[in-house]
Every structure is written in C-alpha cells, then in structure tokens.
TORNULUM-521270 format. One record per residue: residue in three letters; chain; x, y, z of N, C-alpha, C in turn. Coordinates in steps of 0.05 Angstrom, whole numbers, plus 5000, padded with zeros to 4 digits. Layout:
N
[site ALA,A,[X,Y,Z],[X,Y,Z],[X,Y,Z]]
...
END
This chain:
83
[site UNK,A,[8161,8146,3383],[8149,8173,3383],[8164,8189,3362]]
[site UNK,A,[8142,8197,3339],[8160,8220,3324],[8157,8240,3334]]
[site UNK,A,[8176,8256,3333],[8182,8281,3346],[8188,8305,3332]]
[site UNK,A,[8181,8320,3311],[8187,8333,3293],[8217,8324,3277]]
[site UNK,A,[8243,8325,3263],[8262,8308,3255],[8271,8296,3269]]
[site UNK,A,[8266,8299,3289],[8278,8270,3311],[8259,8249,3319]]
[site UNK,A,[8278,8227,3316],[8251,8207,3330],[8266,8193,3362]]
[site UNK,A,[8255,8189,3372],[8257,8171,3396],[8233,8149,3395]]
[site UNK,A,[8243,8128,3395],[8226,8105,3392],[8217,8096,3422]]
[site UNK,A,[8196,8081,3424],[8199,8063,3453],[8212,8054,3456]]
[site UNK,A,[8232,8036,3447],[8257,8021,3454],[8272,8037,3473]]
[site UNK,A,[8286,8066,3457],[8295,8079,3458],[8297,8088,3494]]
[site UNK,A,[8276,8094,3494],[8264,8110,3519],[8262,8096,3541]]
[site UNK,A,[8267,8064,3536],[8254,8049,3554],[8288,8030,3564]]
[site UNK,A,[8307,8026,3549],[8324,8022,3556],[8340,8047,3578]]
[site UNK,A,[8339,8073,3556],[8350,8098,3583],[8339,8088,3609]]
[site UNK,A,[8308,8085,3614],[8302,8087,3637],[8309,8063,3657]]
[site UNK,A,[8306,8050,3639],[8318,8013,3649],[8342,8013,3665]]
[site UNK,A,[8357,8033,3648],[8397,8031,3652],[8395,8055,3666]]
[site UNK,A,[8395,8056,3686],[8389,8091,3699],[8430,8093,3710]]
[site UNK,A,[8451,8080,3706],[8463,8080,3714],[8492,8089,3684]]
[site UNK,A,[8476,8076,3659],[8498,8095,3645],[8485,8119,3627]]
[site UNK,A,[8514,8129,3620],[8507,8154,3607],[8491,8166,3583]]
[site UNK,A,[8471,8188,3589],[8463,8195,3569],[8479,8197,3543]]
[site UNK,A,[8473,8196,3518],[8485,8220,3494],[8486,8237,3489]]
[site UNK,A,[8494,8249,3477],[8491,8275,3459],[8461,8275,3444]]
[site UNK,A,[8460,8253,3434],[8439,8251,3412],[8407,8246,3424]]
[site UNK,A,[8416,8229,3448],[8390,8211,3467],[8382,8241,3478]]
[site UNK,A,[8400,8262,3490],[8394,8280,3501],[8377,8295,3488]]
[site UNK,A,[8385,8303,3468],[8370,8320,3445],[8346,8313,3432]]
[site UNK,A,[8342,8289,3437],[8313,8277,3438],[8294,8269,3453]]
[site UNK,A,[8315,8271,3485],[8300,8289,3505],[8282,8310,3506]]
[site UNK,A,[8301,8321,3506],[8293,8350,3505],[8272,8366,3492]]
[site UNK,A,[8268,8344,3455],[8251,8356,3440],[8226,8335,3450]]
[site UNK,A,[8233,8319,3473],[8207,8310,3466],[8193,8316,3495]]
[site UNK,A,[8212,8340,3515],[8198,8349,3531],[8187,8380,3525]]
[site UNK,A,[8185,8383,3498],[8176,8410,3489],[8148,8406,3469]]
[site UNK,A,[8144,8375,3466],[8125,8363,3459],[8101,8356,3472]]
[site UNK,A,[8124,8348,3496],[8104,8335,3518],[8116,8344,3547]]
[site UNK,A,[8109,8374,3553],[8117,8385,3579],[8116,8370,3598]]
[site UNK,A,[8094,8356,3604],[8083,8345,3637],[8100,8311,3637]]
[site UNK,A,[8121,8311,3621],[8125,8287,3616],[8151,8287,3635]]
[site UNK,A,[8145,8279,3663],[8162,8276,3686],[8188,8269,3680]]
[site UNK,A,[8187,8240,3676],[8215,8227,3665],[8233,8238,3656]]
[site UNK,A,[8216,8245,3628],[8236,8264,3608],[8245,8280,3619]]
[site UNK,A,[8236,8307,3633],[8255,8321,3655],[8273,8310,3663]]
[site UNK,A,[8272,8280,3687],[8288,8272,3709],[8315,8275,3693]]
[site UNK,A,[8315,8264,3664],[8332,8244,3646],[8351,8260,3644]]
[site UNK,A,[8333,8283,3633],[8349,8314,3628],[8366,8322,3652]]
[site UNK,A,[8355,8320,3672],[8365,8330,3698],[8394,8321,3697]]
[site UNK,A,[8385,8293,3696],[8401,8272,3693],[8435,8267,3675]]
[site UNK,A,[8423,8273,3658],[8446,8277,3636],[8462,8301,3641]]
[site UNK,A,[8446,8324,3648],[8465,8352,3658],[8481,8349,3674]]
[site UNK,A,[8471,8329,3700],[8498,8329,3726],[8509,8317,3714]]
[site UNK,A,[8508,8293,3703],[8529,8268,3692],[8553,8284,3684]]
[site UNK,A,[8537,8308,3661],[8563,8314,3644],[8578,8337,3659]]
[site UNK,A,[8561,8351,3687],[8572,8371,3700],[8575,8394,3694]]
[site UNK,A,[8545,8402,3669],[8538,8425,3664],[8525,8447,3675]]
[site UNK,A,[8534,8466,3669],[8529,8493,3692],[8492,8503,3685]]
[site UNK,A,[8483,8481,3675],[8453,8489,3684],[8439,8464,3698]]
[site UNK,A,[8449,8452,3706],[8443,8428,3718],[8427,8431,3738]]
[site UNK,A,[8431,8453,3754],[8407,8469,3764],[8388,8470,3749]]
[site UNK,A,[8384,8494,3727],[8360,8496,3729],[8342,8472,3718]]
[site UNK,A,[8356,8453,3710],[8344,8428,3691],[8329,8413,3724]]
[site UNK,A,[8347,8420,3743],[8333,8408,3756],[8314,8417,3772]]
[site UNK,A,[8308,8439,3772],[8288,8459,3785],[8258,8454,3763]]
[site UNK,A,[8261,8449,3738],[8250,8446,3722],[8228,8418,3728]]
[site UNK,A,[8243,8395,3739],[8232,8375,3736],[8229,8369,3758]]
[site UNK,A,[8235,8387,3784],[8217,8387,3810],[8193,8392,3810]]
[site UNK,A,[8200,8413,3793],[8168,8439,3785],[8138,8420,3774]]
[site UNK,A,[8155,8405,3748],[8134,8387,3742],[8135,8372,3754]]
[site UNK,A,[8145,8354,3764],[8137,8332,3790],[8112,8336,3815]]
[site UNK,A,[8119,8363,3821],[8092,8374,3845],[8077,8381,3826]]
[site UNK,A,[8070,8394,3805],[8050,8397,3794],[8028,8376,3794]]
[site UNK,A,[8045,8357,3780],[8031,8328,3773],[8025,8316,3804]]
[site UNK,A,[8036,8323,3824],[8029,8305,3850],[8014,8323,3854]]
[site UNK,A,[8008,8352,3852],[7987,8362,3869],[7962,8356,3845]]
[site UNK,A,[7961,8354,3818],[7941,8357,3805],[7927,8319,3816]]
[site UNK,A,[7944,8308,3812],[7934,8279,3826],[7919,8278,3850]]
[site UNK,A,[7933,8293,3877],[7915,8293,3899],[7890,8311,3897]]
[site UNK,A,[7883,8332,3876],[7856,8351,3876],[7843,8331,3857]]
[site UNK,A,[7852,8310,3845],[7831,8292,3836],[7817,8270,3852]]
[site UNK,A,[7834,8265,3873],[7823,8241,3893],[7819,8251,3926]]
END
C-alpha cells in the first residue's frame, strides 16, 4: 500500500499482525498511523496503534485506545444493521 511518502507493503502489515507479540517501530508505527488517516475504518490499524502506545507506555495510550474501540463498534454495529 502506498501511502502518500510512506509505503507499507503487504508483507509489511502482515508479519506485524502475524507476530502480535514483538514490538512495534518507530517507523512501522508511523506507517500506521498514516495509513489509518487513509483508511479510517481500518480496525487493525487502530488495534496496532493501540498497541504500540502501551508497549512503549505512552501517555496517550488511552486515547489510541478509545479510538479503536470507537471504530470497532462502529463496524460491529454497521455489520449487524446489514443482516
């Protein structure tokens, strides 16, 4: 996925999610991030974010994770008004 100067590839994205047990980057993060400003409703990318904030024990780790609750029910309630 190009992402405006950043790219995150599938590889990329698919190992983070694979390895849910080591740590984000600096760099993986940042191409998080731009690629949840690309792609809002994009669950994961939140979690990852979430994710990488406690790891590193940053003082918004909150709201990163309020963030990707938020879209998580969105997407579960927009799922159940479809079926």
């Amino acid at each position: 996925m190009t992402i405006g100067n950043t790219i995150m590839n599938k590889e990329l994205f698919s190992k983070i999610i694979k390895n849910p047990h080591t740590t984000i980057s600096t760099k993986e993060l940042s191409q998080l991030e731009e690629l949840v400003v690309n792609f809002p409703f994009c669950q994961i990318g939140h979690i990852l974010i979430a994710k990488a904030y406690h790891d590193s024990q940053n003082m918004l780790t909150d709201k990163k994770l309020q963030i990707a609750a938020a879209v998580s029910y969105t997407h579960l309630r927009a799922h159940e008004t479809r079926h």
